[in-house]
C-alpha positions in Angstrom: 0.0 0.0 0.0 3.1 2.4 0.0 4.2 2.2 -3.7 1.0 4.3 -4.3 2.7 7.7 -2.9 6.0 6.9 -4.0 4.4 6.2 -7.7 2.7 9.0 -7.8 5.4 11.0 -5.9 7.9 9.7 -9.2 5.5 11.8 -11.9 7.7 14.1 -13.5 6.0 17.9 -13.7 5.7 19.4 -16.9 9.6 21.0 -17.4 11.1 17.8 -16.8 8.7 16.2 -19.6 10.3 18.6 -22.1 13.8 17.7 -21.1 13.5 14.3 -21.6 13.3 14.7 -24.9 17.3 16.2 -25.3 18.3 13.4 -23.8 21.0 11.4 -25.9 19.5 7.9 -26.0 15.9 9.9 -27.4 17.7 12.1 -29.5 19.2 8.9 -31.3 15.8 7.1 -31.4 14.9 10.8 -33.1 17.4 10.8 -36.0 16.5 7.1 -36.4 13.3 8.1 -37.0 13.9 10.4 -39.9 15.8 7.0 -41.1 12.6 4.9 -41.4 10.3 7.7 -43.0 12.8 8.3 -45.8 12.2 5.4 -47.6 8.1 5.1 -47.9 7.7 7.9 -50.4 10.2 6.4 -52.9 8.5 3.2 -53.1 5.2 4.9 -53.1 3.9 8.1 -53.8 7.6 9.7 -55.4 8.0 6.3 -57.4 4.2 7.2 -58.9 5.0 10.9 -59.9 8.2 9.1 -61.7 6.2 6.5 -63.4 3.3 8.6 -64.3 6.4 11.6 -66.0 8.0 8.7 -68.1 4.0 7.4 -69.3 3.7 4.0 -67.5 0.4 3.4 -67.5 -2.8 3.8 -64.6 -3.1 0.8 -63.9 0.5 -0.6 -64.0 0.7 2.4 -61.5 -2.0 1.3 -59.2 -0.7 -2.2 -59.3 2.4 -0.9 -57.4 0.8 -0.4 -54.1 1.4 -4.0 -53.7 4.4 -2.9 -53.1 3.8 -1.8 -49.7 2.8 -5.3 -48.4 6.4 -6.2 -47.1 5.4 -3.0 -44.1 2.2 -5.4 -43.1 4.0 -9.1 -43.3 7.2 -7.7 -41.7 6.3 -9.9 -38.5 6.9 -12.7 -40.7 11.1 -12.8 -40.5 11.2 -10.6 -37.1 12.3 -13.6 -35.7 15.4 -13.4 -37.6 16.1 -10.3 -36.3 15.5 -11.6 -32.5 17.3 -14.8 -32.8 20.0 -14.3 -35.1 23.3 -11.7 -35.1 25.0 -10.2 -38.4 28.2 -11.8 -39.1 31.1 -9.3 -38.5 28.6 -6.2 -37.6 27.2 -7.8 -34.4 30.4 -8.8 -33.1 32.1 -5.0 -33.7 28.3 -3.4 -32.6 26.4 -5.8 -30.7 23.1 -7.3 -32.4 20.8 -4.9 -32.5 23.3 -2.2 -34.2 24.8 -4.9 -36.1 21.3 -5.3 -37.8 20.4 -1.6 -37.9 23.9 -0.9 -39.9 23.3 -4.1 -42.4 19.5 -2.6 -43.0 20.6 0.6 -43.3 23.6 0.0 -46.2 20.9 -2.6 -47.6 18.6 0.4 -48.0 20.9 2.3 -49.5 21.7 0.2 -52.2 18.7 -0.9 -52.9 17.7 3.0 -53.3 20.3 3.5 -55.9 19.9 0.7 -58.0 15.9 1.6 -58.4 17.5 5.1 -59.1 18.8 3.5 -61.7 16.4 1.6 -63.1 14.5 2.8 -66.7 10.7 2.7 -66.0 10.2 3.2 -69.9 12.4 -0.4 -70.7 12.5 -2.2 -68.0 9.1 -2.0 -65.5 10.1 -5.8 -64.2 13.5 -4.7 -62.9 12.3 -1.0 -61.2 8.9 -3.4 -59.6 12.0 -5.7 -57.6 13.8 -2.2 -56.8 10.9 -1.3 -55.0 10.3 -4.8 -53.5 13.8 -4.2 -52.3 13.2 -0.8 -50.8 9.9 -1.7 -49.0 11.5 -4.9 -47.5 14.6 -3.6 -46.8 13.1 -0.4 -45.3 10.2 -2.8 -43.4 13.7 -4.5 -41.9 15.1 -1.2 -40.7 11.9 -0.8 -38.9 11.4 -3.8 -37.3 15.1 -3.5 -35.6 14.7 0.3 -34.8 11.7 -0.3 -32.9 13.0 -2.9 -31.2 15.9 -0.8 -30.2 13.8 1.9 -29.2 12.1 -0.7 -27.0 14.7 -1.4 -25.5 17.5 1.5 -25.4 14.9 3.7 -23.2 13.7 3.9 -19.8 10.1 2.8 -19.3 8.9 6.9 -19.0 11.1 7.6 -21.6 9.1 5.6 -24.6 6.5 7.9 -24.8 8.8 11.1 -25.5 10.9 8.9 -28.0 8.2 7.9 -29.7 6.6 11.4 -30.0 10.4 12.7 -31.3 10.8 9.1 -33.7 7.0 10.3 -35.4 8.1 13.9 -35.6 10.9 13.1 -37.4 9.2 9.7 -39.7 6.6 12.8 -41.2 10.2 14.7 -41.7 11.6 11.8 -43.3 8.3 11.1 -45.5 8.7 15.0 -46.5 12.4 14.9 -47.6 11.6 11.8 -50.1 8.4 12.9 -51.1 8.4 16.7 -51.7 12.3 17.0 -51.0 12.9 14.7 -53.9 10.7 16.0 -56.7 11.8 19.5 -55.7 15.4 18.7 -56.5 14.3 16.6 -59.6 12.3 20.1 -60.6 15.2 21.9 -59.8 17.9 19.6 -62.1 15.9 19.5 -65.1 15.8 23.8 -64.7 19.0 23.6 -64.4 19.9 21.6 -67.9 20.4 18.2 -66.6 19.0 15.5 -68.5 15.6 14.2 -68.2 16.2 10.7 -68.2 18.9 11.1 -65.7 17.8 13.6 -63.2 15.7 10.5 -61.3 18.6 8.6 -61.0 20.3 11.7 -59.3 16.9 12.5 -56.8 17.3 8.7 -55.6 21.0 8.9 -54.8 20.7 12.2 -53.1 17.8 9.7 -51.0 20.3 7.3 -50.3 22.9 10.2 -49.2 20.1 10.8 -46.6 20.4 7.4 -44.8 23.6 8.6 -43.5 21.3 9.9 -40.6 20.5 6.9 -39.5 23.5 5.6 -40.4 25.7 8.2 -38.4 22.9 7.9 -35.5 23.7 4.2 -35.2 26.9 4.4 -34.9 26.8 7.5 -32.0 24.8 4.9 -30.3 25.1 2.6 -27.1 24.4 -0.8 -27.7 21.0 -1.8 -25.1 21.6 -4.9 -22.7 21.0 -8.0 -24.4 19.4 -11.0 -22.8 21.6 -14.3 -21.9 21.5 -16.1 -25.0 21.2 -19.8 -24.1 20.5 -21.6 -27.8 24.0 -20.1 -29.6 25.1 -24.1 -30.2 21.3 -24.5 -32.1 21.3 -24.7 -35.8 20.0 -21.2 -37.3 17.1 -21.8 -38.3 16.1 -23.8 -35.1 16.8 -20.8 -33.3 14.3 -18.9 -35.5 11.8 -21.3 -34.8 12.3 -21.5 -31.1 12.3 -17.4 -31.2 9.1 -17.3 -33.1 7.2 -20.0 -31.5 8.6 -18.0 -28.1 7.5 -15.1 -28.9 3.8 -15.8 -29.7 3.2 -18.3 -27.0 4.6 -16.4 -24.6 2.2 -13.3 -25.9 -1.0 -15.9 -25.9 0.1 -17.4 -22.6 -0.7 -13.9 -20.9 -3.7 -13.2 -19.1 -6.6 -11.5 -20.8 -4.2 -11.9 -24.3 -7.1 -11.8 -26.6 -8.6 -9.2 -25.6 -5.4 -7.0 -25.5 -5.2 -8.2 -29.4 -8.6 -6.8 -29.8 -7.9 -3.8 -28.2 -4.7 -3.1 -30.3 -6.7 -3.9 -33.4 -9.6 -1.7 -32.3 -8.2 1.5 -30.7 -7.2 4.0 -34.1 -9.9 1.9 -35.7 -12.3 5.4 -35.4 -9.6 7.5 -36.3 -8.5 5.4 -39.8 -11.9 4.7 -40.5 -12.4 8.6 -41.1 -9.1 8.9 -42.2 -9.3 6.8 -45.4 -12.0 9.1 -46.9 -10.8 12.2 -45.7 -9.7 13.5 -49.2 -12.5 12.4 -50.8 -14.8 14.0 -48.8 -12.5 17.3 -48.6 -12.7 17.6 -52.2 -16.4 16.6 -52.8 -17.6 19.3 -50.5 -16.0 21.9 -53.1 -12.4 22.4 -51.8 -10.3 22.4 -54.6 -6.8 20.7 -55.0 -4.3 23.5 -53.8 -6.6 24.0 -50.7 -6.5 20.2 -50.1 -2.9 20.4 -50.2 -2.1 23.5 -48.1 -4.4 23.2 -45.4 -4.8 19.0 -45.1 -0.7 18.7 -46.3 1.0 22.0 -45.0 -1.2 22.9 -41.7 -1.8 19.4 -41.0 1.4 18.1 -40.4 2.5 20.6 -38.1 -0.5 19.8 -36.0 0.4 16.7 -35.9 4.0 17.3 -35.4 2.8 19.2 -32.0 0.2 16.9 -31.2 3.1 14.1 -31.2 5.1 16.1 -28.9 1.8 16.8 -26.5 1.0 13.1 -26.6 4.4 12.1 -25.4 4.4 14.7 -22.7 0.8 13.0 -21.5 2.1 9.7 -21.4 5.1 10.6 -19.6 3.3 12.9 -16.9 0.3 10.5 -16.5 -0.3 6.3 -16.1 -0.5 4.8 -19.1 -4.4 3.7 -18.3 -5.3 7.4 -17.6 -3.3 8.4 -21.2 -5.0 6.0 -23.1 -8.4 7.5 -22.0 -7.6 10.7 -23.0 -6.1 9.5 -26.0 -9.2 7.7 -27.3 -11.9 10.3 -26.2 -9.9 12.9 -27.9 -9.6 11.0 -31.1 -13.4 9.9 -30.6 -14.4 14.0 -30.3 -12.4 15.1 -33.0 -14.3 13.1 -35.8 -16.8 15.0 -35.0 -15.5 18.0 -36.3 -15.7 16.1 -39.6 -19.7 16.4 -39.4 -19.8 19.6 -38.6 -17.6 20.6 -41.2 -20.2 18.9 -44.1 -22.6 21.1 -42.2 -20.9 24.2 -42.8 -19.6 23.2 -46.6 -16.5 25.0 -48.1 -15.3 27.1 -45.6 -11.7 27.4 -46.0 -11.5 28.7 -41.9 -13.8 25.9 -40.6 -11.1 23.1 -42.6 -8.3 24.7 -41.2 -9.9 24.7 -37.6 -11.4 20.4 -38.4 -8.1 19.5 -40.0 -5.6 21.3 -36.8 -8.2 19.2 -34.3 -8.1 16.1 -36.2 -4.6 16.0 -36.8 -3.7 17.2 -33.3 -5.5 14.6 -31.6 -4.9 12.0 -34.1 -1.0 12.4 -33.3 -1.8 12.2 -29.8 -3.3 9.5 -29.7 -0.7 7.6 -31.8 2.0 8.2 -29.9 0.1 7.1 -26.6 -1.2 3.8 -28.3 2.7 3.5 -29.6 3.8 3.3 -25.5 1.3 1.0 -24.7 2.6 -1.2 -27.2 6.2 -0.7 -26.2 5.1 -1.7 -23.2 3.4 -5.1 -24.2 6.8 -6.4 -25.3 8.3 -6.4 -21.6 10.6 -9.9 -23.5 13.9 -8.4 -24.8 14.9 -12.1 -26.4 11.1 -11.2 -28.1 10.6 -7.8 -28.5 11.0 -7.8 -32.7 8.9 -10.1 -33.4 6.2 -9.2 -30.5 6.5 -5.4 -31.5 6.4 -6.3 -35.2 3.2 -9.0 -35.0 1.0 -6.1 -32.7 2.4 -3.3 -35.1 0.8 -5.7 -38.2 -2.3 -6.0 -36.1 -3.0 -2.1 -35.6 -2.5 -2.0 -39.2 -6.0 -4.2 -39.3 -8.1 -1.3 -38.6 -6.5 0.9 -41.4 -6.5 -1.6 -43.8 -9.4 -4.2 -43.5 -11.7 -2.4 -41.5 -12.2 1.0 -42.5 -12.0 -0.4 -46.3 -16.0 -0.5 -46.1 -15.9 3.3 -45.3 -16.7 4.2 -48.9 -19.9 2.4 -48.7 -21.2 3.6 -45.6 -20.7 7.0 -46.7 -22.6 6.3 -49.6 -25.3 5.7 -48.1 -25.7 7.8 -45.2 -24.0 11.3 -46.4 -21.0 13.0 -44.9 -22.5 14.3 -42.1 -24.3 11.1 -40.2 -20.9 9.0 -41.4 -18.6 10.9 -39.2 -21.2 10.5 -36.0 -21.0 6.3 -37.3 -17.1 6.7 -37.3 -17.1 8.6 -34.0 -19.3 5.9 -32.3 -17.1 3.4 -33.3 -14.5 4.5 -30.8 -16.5 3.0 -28.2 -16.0 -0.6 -28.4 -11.7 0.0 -27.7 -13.1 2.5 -24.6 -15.5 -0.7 -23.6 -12.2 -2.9 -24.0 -9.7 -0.2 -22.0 -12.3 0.0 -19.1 -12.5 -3.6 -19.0 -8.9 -4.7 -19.0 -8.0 -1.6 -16.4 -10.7 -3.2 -14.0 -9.1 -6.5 -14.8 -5.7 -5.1 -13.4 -3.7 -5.2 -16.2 -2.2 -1.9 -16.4 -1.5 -1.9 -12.7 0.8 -5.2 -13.7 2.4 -3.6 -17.0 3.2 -1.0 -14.9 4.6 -3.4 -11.8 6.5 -5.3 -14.7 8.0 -1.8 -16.4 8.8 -1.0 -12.4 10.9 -4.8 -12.3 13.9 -4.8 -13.9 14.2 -7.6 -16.7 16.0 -10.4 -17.1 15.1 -10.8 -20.4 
C-alpha cells in the first residue's frame, strides 16, 4: 500500500517532460526516426510521380501499391532479427546495431539501383527495386523499434516515440516533396531528363547517412543471456518465433489486449481513409486540399506528437490512453460539422488542426502502450512487429468498407458512425484496467528484466 505515494510522488511535472526529450538515447531514437520515414515515399507516392512523367500506364501504376505489403507481413522474418546476429557487424556493434547498420547500407543500395532503373524499358527490374526498398526499409523498422524498446527507460518511450513520429513525417517530406523538388530543380537547371531521377534517388540514399551516423553515435542496449548459440540457425528462429507468440497468448486477458490493439485507431482510420475524398467533394479544390490538409496538417500533428508524449510521460499509461481515445473519438466530430458548414476554407483549417492534433496524440500514446506489451527483450522484434501488423487491421481491412457507408448515409451522419465506433476500444480499455492489467504492465515496467 506504500508504492501508491511513491508512484505517484515519481510523476515528473511538466519541465522535466520537455527535457526528456534532449536526452541522448531519445535524440538517437529521433534521427532514427527520420531514417525509417525516408524510404516510404520512394517506393510509393515519389516512385508514382516518376512512373506517371516517363507514361507507364494507370493501372500498371496502381498495381504498385502491392508494393507496400512487405510493411504489413514484416512480422513474418522478425524472428530473424531476435534470434540471429549479423556476421562481423554484431560482433564490432552488438546485435541490434549490427542489424540496424546491415538494413541501413541494404537500404541504401537498394535506393540506388531503383534510381537506376529505366521505367520506360524495363518496369520488371524498377517493380523488384521497389520490393527491395519496402523490404529492406520494413527490416530497418522492425530492428529500430526494437531498439527503441529497449534503449529507453520505461517513461522515456512515450517522448521517444513522439520525437521518432516527428521526425518519420520529416523523413516522408524529404523523399516525397524534397525529392521532386530537387528533380524540378535539375531538369531547370539543364540536366538530363532521363537522368535527373537517377540523381533524386541517390541524393535519397545520401540521406540514410542519418540513421546511419545515429547508429553508430549509439550505445548498444543490454541484451538478454542467449542460451540456444550451439542451435542450428534456423532452429533458433523457430524456437524465437514459436517463443515469442506463445509467450504473448500465454498472458492473461491476451485476446482481448489483441482486440484492443486492433480496435483502438480503428475510429480515427476509418475517417481517415475518406478524408480526401470528402474534402474535395464538398467543393475544396486541389491547392486548398494540399495546403491546409498537407502543409497545416502536419505541423499539428508534429505538435500533437510532442503533446502526446508529454501526456504519457506525466500521466499512467491507463489514464493516457483515456484521454487518447476520447480525444480522437471527439475530434471526428468536427468532420460532421464541417459537411454542415460546406466549403469554408476557416472551418477546414480549424477540423483539420483538431483532427490531426488529436490523431498524433493519440498515436504516440497507443505506440507506449505497445512498447510496453513487449516487456521480453529475447522477443521484442517479433512481439513489437506481429502487434504493429495487427494495428494496421483497422486501417486496412476495417475502414475499407468506409466508402460504402458513406454512400449511403452522407457525410455528415458518417462521421457520427465513425465517431461511435471509438466506443468498443473504450469498452475494451475500461474492462482490462478493471481486470488489473495496467497496474501489472506497470509493476513489470517497475521490475527490472531479465530478459
Amino acid at each position: 500500500m506504500t508504492a501508491a505515494p511513491d508512484a505517484a510522488s515519481a510523476r515528473p511535472g511538466f519541465f522535466d517532460s520537455l527535457a526528456v526529450y534532449f536526452k541522448p538515447r531519445v535524440l538517437i531514437v529521433l534521427l532514427l526516426g527520420f531514417s525509417s520515414g525516408l524510404p516510404l515515399a520512394l517506393s510509393g507516392s515519389t516512385l508514382s510521380v516518376w512512373l506517371v512523367e516517363r507514361g507507364v500506364d494507370l493501372a500498371t501504376i496502381g498495381l504498385f501499391s502491392l508494393v507496400g505489403l512487405p510493411y504489413t507481413f514484416k512480422f513474418l522474418w522478425a524472428p530473424l532479427v531476435d534470434a540471429l546476429d549479423v556476421p562481423v557487424l554484431s560482433r564490432l556493434l552488438g546485435r541490434r546495431r549490427g542489424w540496424l547498420v546491415f538494413s541501413q547500407l541494404l537500404l541504401a543500395a537498394a535506393i540506388v539501383l531503383l534510381g537506376f532503373c529505366d521505367p520506360v524499358n524495363s518496369i520488371r527490374l524498377i517493380t523488384l527495386g521497389a520490393v527491395m526498398v519496402a523490404v529492406a526499409s520494413a527490416t530497418q523498422d522492425i530492428v529500430v523499434d526494437a531498439f527503441r524498446v529497449e534503449s529507453l527507460e520505461t517513461n522515456e518511450q512515450a517522448a521517444g516515440m513522439a520525437g521518432y513520429v516527428a521526425a518519420y513525417r520529416i523523413g516522408m517530406l524529404a523523399s516525397g516533396a524534397g525529392v521532386l523538388l530537387l528533380v524540378a530543380w535539375l531538369e531547370n537547371v539543364g540536366v538530363a531528363r532521363d537522368a535527373v531521377w537517377m540523381w533524386g534517388y541517390i541524393a535519397a540514399a545520401a540521406f540514410m547517412a542519418v540513421g546511419l551516423i545515429a547508429t553508430l553515435l549509439a550505445t548498444e542496449p543490454d541484451a538478454p543471456a542467449r542460451t540456444d548459440m550451439a542451435a542450428a540457425p534456423l532452429r533458433r528462429v523457430m524456437s524465437t518465433a514459436a517463443g515469442a507468440f506463445g509467450e504473448f497468448l500465454g498472458r492473461e486477458s491476451a485476446i482481448a489486449i489483441l482486440l484492443f490493439v486492433v480496435l483502438y485507431k480503428f475510429c480515427d482510420a476509418f475517417a481517415g481513409v475518406l478524408t480526401a475524398p470528402f474534402v474535395i467533394s464538398i467543393g475544396f479544390d486541389k491547392a486548398t486540399y494540399a495546403a491546409v490538409v498537407k502543409g497545416v496538417g502536419l505541423a499539428a500533428a508534429l505538435i500533437g506528437g510532442f503533446a502526446g508524449g508529454a501526456i504519457a510521460r506525466a500521466l499512467p499509461l491507463s489514464t493516457s490512453l483515456w484521454i487518447g481515445g476520447i480525444l480522437q473519438m471527439a475530434s471526428n466530430f468536427t468532420f460532421s460539422w464541417l459537411a454542415l458548414i460546406g466549403p469554408s476554407v476557416p472551418a477546414l483549417t480549424a477540423t483539420i488542426i483538431v483532427e490531426n492534433f488529436t490523431g498524433a496524440i493519440g498515436t504516440v500514446i497507443f505506440v507506449a502502450y505497445l512498447s510496453a506489451l513487449c516487456g521480453n527483450r529475447a522477443h521484442t522484434a517479433t512481439q513489437f512487429a506481429l502487434l504493429t501488423a495487427l494495428a494496421a487491421v483497422g486501417r486496412t481491412t476495417l475502414a475499407s468498407g468506409g466508402g460504402y457507408v458513406a454512400e449511403a448515409t452522407g457525410w455528415v451522419v458518417f462521421f457520427v458512425i465513425t465517431a461511435l465506433a471509438a466506443i468498443p476500444s473504450l469498452l475494451l480499455l475500461w474492462w482490462l484496467q478493471w481486470r488489473g492489467h495496467f497496474a501489472g504492465l506497470e509493476k513489470r515496467a517497475a521490475t527490472p528484466s531479465a530478459g
